[in-house]
MARVEX-484315 format. One record per atom (N, C-alpha, C): y, x, z; atom name; residue in three letters. Coordinates in pm, whole numbers, always signed. Atoms other than C-alpha are relative to their C-alpha. Layout:
<atom><yy>Y</yy><xx>X</xx><zz>Z</zz><atome>CA</atome><residu>ALA</residu></atom>
...
END
This chain:
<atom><yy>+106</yy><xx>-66</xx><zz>+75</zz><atome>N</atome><residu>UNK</residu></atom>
<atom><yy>+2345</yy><xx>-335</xx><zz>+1071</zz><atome>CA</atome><residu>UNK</residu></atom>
<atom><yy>+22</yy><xx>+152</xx><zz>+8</zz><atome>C</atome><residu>UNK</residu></atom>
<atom><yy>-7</yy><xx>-149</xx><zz>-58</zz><atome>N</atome><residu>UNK</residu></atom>
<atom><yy>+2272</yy><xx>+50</xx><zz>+1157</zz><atome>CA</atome><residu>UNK</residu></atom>
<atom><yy>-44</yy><xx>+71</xx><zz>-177</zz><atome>C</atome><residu>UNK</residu></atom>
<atom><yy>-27</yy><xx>-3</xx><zz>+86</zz><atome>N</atome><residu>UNK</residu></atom>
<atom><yy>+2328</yy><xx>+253</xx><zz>+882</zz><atome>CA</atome><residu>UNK</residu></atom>
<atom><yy>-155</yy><xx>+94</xx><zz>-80</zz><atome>C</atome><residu>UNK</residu></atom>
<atom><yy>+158</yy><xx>+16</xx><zz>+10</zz><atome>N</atome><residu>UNK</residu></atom>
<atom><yy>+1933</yy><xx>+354</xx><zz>+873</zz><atome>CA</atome><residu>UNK</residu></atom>
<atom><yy>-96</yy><xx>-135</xx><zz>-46</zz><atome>C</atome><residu>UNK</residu></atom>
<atom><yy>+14</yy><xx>+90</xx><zz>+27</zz><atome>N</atome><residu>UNK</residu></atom>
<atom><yy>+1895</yy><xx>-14</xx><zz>+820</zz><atome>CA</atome><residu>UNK</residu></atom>
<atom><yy>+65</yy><xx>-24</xx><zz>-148</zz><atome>C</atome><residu>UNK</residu></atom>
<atom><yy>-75</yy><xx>+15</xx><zz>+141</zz><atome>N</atome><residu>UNK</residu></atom>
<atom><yy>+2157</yy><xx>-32</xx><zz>+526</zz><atome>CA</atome><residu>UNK</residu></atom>
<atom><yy>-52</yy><xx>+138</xx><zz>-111</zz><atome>C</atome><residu>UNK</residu></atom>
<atom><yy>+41</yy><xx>-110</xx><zz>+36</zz><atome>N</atome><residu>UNK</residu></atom>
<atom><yy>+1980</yy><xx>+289</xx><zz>+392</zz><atome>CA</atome><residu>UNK</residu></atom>
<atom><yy>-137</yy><xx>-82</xx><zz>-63</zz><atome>C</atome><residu>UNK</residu></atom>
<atom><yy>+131</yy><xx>+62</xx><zz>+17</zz><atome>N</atome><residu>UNK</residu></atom>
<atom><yy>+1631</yy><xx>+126</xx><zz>+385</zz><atome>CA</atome><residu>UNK</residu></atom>
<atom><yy>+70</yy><xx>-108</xx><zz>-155</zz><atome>C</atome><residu>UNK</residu></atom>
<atom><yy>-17</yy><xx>+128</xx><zz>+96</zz><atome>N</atome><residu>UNK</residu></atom>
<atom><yy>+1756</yy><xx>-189</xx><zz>+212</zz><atome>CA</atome><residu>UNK</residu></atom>
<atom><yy>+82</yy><xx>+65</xx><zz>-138</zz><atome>C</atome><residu>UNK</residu></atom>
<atom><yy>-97</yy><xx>-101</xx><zz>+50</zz><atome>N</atome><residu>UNK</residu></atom>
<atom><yy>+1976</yy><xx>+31</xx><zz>-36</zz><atome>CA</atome><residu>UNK</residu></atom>
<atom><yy>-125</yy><xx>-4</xx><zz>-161</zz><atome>C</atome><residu>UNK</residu></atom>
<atom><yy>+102</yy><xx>-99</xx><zz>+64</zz><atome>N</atome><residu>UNK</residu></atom>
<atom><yy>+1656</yy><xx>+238</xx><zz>-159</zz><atome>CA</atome><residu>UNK</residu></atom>
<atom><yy>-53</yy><xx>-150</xx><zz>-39</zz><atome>C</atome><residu>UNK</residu></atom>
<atom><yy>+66</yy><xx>+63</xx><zz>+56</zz><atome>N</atome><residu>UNK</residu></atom>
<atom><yy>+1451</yy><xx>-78</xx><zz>-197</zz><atome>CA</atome><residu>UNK</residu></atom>
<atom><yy>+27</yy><xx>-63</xx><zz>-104</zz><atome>C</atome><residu>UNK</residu></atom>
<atom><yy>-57</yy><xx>+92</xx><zz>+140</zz><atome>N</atome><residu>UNK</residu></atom>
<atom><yy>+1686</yy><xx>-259</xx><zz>-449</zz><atome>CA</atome><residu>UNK</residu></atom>
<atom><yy>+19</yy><xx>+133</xx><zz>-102</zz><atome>C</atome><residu>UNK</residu></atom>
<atom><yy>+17</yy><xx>-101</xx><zz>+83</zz><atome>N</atome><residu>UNK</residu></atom>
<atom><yy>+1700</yy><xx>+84</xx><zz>-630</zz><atome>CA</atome><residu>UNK</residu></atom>
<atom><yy>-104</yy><xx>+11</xx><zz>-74</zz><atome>C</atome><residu>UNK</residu></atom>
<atom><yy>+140</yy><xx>-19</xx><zz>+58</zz><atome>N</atome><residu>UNK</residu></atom>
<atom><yy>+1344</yy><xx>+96</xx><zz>-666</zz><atome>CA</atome><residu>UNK</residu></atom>
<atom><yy>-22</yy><xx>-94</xx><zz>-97</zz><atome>C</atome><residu>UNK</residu></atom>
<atom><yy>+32</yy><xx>+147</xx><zz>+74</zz><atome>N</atome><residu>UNK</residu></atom>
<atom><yy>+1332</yy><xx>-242</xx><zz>-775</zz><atome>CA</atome><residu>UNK</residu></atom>
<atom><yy>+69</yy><xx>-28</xx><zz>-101</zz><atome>C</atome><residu>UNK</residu></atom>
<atom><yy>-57</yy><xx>+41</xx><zz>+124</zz><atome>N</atome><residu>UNK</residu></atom>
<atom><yy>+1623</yy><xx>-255</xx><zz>-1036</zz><atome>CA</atome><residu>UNK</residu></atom>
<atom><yy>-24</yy><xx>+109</xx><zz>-96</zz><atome>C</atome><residu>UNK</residu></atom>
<atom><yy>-19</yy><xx>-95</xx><zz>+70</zz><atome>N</atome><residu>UNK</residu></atom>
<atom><yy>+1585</yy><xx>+90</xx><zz>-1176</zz><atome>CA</atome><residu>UNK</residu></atom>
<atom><yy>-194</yy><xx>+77</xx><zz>-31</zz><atome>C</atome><residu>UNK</residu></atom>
<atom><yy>+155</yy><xx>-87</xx><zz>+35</zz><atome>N</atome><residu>UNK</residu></atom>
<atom><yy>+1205</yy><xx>+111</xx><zz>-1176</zz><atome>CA</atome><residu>UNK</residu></atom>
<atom><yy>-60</yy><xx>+104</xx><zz>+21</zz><atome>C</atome><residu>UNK</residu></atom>
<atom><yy>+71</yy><xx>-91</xx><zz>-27</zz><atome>N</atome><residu>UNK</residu></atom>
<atom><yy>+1137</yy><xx>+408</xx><zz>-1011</zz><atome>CA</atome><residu>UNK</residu></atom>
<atom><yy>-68</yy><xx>+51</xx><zz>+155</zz><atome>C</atome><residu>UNK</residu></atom>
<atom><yy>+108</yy><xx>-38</xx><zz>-111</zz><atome>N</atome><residu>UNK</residu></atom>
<atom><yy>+906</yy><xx>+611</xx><zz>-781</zz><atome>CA</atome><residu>UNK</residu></atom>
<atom><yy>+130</yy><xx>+3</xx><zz>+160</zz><atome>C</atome><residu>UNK</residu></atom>
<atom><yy>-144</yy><xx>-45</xx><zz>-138</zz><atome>N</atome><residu>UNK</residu></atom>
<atom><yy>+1079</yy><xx>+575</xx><zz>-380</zz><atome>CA</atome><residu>UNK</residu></atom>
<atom><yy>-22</yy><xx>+109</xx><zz>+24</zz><atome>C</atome><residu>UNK</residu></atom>
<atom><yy>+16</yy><xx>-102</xx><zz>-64</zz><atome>N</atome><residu>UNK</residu></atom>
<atom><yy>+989</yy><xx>+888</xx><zz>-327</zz><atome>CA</atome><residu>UNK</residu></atom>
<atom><yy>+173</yy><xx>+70</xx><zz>-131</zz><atome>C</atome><residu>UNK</residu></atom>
<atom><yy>-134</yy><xx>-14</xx><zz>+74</zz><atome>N</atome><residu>UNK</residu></atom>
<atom><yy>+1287</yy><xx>+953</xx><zz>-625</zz><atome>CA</atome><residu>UNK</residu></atom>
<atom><yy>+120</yy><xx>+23</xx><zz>+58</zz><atome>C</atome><residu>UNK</residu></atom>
<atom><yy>-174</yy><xx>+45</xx><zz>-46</zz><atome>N</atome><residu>UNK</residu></atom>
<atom><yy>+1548</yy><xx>+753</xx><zz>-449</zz><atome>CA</atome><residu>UNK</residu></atom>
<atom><yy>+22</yy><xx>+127</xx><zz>+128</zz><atome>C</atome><residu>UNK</residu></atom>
<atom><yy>-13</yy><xx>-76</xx><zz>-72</zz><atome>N</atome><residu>UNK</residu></atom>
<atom><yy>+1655</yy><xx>+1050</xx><zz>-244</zz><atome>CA</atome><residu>UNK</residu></atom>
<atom><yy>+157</yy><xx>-31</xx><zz>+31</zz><atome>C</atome><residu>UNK</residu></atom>
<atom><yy>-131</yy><xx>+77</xx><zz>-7</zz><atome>N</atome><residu>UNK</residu></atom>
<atom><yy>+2004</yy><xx>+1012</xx><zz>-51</zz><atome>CA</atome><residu>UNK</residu></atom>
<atom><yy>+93</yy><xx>+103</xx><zz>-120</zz><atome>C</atome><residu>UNK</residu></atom>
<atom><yy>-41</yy><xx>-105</xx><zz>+51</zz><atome>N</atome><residu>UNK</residu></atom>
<atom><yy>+2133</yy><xx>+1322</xx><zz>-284</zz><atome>CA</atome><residu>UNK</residu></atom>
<atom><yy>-10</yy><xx>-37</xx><zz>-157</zz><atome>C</atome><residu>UNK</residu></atom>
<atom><yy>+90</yy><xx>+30</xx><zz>+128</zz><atome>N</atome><residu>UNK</residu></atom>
<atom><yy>+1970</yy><xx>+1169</xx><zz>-616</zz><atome>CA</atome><residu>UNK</residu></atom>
<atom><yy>+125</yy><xx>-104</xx><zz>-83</zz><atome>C</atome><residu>UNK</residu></atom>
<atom><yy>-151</yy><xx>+34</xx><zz>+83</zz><atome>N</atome><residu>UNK</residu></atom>
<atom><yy>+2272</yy><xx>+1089</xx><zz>-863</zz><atome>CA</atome><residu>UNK</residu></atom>
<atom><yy>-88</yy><xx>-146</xx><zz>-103</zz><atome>C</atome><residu>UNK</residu></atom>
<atom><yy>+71</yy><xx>+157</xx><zz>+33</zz><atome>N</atome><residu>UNK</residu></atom>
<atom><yy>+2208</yy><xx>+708</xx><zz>-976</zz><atome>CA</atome><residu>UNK</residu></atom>
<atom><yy>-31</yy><xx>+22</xx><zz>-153</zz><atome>C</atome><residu>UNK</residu></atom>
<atom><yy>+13</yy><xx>-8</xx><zz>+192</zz><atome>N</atome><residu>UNK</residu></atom>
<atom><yy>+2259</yy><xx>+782</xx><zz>-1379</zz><atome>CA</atome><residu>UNK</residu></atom>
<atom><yy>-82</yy><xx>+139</xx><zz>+3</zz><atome>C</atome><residu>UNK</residu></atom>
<atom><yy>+137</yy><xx>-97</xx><zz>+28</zz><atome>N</atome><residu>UNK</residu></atom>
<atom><yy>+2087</yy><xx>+1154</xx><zz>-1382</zz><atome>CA</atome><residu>UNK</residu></atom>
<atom><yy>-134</yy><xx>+41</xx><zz>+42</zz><atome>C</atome><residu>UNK</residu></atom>
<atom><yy>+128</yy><xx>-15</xx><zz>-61</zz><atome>N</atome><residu>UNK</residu></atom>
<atom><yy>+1814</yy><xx>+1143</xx><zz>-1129</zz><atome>CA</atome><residu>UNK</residu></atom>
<atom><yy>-93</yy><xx>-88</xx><zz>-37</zz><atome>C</atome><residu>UNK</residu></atom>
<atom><yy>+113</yy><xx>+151</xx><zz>+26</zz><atome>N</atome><residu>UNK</residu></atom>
<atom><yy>+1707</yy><xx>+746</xx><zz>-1166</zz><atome>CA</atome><residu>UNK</residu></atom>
<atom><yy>+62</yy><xx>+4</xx><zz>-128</zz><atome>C</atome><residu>UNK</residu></atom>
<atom><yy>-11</yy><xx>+77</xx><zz>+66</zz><atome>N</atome><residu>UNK</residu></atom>
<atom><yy>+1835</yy><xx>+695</xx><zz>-1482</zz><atome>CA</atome><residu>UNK</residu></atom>
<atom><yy>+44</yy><xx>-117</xx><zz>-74</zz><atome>C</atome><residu>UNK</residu></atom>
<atom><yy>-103</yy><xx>+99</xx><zz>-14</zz><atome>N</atome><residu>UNK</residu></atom>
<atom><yy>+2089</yy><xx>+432</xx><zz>-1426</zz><atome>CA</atome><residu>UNK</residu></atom>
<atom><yy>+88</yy><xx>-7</xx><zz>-115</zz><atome>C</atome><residu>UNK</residu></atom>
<atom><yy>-106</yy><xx>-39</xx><zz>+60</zz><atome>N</atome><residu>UNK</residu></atom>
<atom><yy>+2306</yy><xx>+354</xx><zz>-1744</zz><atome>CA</atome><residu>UNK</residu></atom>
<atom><yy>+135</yy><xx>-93</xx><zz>+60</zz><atome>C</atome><residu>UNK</residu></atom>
<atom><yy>-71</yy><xx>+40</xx><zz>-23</zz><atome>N</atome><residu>UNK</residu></atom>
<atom><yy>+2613</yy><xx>+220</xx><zz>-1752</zz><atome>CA</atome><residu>UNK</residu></atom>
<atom><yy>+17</yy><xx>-180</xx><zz>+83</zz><atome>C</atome><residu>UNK</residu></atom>
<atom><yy>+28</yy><xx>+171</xx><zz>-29</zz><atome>N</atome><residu>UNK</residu></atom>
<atom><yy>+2507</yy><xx>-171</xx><zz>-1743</zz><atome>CA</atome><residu>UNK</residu></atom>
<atom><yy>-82</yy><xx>-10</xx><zz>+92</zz><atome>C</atome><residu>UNK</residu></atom>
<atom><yy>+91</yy><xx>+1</xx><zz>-120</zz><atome>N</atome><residu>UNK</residu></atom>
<atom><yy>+2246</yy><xx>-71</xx><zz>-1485</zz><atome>CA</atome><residu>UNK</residu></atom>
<atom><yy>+84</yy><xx>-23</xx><zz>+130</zz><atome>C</atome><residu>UNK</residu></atom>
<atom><yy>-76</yy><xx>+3</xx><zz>-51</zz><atome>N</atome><residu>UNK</residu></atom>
<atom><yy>+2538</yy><xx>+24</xx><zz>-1258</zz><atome>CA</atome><residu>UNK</residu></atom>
<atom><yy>+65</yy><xx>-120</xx><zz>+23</zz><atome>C</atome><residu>UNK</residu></atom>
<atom><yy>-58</yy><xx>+131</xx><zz>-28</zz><atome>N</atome><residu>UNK</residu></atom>
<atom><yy>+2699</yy><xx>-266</xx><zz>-1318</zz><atome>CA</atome><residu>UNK</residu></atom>
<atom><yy>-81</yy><xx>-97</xx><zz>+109</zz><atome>C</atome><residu>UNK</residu></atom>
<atom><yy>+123</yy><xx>+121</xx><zz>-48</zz><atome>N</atome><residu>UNK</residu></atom>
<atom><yy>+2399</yy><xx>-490</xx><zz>-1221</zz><atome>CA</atome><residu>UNK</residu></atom>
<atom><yy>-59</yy><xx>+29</xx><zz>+149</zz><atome>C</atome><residu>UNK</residu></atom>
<atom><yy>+45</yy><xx>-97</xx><zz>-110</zz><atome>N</atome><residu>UNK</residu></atom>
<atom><yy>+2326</yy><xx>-249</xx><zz>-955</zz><atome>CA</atome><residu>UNK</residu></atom>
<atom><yy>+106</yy><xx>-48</xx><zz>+117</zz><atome>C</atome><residu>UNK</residu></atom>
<atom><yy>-165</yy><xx>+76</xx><zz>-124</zz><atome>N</atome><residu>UNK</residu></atom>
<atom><yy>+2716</yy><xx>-342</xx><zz>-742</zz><atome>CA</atome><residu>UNK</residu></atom>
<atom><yy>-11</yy><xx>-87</xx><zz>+8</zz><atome>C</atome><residu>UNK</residu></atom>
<atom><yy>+6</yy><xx>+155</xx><zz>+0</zz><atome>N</atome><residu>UNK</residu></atom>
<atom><yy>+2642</yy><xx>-691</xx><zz>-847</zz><atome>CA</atome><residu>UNK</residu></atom>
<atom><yy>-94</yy><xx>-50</xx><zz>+120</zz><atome>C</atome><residu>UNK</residu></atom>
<atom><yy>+47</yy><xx>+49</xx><zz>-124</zz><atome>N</atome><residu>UNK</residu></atom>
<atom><yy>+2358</yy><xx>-697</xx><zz>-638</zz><atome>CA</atome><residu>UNK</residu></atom>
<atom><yy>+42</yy><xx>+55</xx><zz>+156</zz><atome>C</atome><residu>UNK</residu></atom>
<atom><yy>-58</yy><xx>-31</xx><zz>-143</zz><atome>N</atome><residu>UNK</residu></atom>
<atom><yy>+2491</yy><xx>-491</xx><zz>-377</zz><atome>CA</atome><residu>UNK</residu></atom>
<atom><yy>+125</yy><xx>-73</xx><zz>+69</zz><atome>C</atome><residu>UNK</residu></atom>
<atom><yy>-155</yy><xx>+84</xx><zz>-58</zz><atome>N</atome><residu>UNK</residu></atom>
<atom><yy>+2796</yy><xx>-730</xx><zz>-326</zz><atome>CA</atome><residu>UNK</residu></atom>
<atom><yy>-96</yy><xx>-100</xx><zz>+48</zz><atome>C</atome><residu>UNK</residu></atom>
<atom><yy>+94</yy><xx>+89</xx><zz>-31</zz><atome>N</atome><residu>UNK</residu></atom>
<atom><yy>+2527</yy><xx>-1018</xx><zz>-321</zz><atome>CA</atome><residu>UNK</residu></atom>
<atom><yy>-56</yy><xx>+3</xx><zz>+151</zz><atome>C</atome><residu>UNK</residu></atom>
<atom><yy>+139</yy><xx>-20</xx><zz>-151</zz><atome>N</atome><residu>UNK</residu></atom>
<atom><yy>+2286</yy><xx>-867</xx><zz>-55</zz><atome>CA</atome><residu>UNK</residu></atom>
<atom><yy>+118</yy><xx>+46</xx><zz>+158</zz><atome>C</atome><residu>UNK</residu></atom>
<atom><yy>-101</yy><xx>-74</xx><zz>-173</zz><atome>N</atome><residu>UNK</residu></atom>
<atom><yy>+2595</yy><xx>-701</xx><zz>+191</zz><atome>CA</atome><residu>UNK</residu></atom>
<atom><yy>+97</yy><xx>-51</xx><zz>-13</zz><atome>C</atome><residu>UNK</residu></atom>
<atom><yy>-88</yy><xx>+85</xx><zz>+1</zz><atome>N</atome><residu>UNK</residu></atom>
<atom><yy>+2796</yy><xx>-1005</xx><zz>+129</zz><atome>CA</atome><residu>UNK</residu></atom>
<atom><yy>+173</yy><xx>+100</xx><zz>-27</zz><atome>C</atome><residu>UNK</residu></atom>
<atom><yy>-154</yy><xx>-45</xx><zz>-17</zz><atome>N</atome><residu>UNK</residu></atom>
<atom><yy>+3136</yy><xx>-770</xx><zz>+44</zz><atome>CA</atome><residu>UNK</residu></atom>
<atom><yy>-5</yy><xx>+9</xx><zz>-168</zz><atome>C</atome><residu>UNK</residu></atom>
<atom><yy>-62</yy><xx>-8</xx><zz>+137</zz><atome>N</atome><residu>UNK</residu></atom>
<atom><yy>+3309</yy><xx>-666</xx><zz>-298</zz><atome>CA</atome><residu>UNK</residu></atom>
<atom><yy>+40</yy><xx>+120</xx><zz>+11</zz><atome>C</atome><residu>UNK</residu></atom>
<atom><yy>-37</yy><xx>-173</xx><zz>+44</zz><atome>N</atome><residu>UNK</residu></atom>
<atom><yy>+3313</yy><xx>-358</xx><zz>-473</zz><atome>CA</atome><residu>UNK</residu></atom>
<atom><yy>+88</yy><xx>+0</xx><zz>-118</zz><atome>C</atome><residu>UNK</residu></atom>
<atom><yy>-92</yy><xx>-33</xx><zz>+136</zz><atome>N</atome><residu>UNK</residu></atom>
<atom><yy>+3628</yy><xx>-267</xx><zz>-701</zz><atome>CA</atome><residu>UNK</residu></atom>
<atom><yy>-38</yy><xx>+84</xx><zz>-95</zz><atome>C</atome><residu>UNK</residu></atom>
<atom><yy>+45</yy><xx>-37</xx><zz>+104</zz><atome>N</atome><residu>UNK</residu></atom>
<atom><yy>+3593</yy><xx>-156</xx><zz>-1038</zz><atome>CA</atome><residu>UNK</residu></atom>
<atom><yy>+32</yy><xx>+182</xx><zz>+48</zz><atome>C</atome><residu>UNK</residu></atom>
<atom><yy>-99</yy><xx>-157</xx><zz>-69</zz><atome>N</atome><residu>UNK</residu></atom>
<atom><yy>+3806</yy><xx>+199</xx><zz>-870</zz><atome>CA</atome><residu>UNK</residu></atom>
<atom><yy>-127</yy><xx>+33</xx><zz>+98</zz><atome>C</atome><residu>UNK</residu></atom>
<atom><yy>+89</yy><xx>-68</xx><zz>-67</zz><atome>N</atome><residu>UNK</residu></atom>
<atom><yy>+3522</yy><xx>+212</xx><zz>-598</zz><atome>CA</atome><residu>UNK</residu></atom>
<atom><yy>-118</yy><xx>+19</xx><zz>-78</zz><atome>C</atome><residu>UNK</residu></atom>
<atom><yy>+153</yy><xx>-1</xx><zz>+50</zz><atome>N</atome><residu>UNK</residu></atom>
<atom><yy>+3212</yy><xx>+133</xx><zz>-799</zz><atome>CA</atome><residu>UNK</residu></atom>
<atom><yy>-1</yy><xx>+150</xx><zz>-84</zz><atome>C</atome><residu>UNK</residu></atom>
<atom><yy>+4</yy><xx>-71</xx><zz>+104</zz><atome>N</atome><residu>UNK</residu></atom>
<atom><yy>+3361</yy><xx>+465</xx><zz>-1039</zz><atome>CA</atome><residu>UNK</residu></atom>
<atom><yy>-43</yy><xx>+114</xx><zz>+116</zz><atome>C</atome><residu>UNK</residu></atom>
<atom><yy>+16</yy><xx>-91</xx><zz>-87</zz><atome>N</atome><residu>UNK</residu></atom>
<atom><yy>+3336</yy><xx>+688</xx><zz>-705</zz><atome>CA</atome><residu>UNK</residu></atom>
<atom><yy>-166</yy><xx>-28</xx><zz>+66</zz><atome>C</atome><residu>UNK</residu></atom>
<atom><yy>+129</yy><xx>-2</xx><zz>-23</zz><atome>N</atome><residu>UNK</residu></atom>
<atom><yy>+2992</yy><xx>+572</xx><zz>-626</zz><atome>CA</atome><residu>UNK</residu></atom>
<atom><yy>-115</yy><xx>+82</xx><zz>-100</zz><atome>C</atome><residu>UNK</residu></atom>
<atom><yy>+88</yy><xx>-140</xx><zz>+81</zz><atome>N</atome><residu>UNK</residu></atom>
<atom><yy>+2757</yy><xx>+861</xx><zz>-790</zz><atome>CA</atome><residu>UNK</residu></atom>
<atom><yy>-136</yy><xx>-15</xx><zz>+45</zz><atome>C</atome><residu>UNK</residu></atom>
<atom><yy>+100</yy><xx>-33</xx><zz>-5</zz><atome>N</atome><residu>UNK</residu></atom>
<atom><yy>+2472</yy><xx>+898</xx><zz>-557</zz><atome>CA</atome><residu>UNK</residu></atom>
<atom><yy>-45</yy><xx>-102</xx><zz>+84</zz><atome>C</atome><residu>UNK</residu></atom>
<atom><yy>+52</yy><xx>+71</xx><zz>-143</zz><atome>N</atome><residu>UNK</residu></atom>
<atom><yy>+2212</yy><xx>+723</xx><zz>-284</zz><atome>CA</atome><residu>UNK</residu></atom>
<atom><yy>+120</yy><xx>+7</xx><zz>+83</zz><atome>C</atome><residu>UNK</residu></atom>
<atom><yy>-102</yy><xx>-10</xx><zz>-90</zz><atome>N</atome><residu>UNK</residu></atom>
<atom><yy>+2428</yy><xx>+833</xx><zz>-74</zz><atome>CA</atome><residu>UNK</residu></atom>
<atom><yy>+136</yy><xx>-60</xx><zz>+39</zz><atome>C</atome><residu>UNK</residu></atom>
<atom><yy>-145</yy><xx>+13</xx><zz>+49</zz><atome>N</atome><residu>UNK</residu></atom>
<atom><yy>+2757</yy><xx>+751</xx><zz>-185</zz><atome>CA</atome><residu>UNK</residu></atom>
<atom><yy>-21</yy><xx>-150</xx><zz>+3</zz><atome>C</atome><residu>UNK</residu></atom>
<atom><yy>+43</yy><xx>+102</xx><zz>+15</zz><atome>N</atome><residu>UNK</residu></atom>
<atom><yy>+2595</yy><xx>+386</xx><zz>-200</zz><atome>CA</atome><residu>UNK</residu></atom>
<atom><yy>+17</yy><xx>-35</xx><zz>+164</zz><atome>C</atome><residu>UNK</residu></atom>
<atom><yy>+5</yy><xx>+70</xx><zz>-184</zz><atome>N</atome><residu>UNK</residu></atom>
<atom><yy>+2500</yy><xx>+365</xx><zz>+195</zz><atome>CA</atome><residu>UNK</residu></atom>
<atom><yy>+85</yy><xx>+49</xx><zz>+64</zz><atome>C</atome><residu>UNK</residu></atom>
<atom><yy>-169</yy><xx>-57</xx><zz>-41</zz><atome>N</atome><residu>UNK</residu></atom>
<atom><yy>+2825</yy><xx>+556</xx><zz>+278</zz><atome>CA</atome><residu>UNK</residu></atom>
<atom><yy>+81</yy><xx>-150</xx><zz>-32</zz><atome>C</atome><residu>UNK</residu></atom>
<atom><yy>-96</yy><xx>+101</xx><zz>+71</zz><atome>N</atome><residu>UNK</residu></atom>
<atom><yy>+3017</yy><xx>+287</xx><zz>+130</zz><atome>CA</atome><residu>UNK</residu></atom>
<atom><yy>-31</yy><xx>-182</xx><zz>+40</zz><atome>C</atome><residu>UNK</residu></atom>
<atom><yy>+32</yy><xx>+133</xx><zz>-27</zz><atome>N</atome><residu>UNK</residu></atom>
<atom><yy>+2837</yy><xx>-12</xx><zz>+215</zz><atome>CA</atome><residu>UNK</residu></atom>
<atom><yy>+40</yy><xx>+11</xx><zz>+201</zz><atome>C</atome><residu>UNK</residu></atom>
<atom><yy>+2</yy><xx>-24</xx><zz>-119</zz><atome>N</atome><residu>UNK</residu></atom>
<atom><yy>+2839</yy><xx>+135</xx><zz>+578</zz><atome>CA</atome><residu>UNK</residu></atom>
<atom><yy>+142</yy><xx>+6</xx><zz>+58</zz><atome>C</atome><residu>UNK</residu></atom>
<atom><yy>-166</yy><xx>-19</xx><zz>+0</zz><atome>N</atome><residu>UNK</residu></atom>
<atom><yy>+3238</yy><xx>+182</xx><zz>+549</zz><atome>CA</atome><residu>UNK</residu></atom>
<atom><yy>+20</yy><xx>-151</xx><zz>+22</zz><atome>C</atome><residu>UNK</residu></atom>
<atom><yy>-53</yy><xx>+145</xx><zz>+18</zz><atome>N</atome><residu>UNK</residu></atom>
<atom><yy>+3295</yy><xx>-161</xx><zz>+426</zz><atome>CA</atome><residu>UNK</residu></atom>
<atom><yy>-48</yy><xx>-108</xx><zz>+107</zz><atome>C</atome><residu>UNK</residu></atom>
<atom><yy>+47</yy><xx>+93</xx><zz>-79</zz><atome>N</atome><residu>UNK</residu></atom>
<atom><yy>+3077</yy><xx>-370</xx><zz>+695</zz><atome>CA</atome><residu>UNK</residu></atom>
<atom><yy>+54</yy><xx>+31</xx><zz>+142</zz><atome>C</atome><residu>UNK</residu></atom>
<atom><yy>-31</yy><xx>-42</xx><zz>-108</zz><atome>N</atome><residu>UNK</residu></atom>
<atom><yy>+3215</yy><xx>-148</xx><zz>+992</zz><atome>CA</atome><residu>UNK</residu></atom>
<atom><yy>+181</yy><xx>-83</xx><zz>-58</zz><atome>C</atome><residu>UNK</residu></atom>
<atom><yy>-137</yy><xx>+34</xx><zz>+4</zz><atome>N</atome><residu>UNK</residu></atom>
<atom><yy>+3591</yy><xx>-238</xx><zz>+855</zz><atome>CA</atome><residu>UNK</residu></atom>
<atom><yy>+31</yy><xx>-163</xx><zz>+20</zz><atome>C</atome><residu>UNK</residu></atom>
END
């Protein structure tokens, strides 16, 4: 999966758990101050991302995940390893 592909799919479960406009989800766009994300969002948010990109996110990585970005960075790490 090309990491334009894991980008796409990323943004769409963003849109979809956090309710907002895609034009929002920007890769720069900090999950809790841009979208809005609280704490339990986050949670629910790794949950599905372990789900959909079949891997596992530690409680230590999920605290370093901040932005879009930092999301398809990370998913893109873990599927190449």
């Amino acid at each position: 999966m090309t990491k334009e592909e894991v980008e796409v799919q990323v943004r769409e479960i963003i849109v979809d758990k956090f309710q907002v406009a895609a034009e929002k989800v920007k890769a720069d766009a900090k999950l809790d101050a841009d979208l809005g994300a609280d704490s339990l969002d986050l949670v629910d948010l790794m949950m599905l991302l372990e789900d959909k990109f079949n891997l596992t996110i530690s409680d230590e990585d999920a605290e370093k995940i901040k932005t879009v970005s930092d999301v398809v960075d990370y998913i893109v790490e873990k599927n190449a390893a």
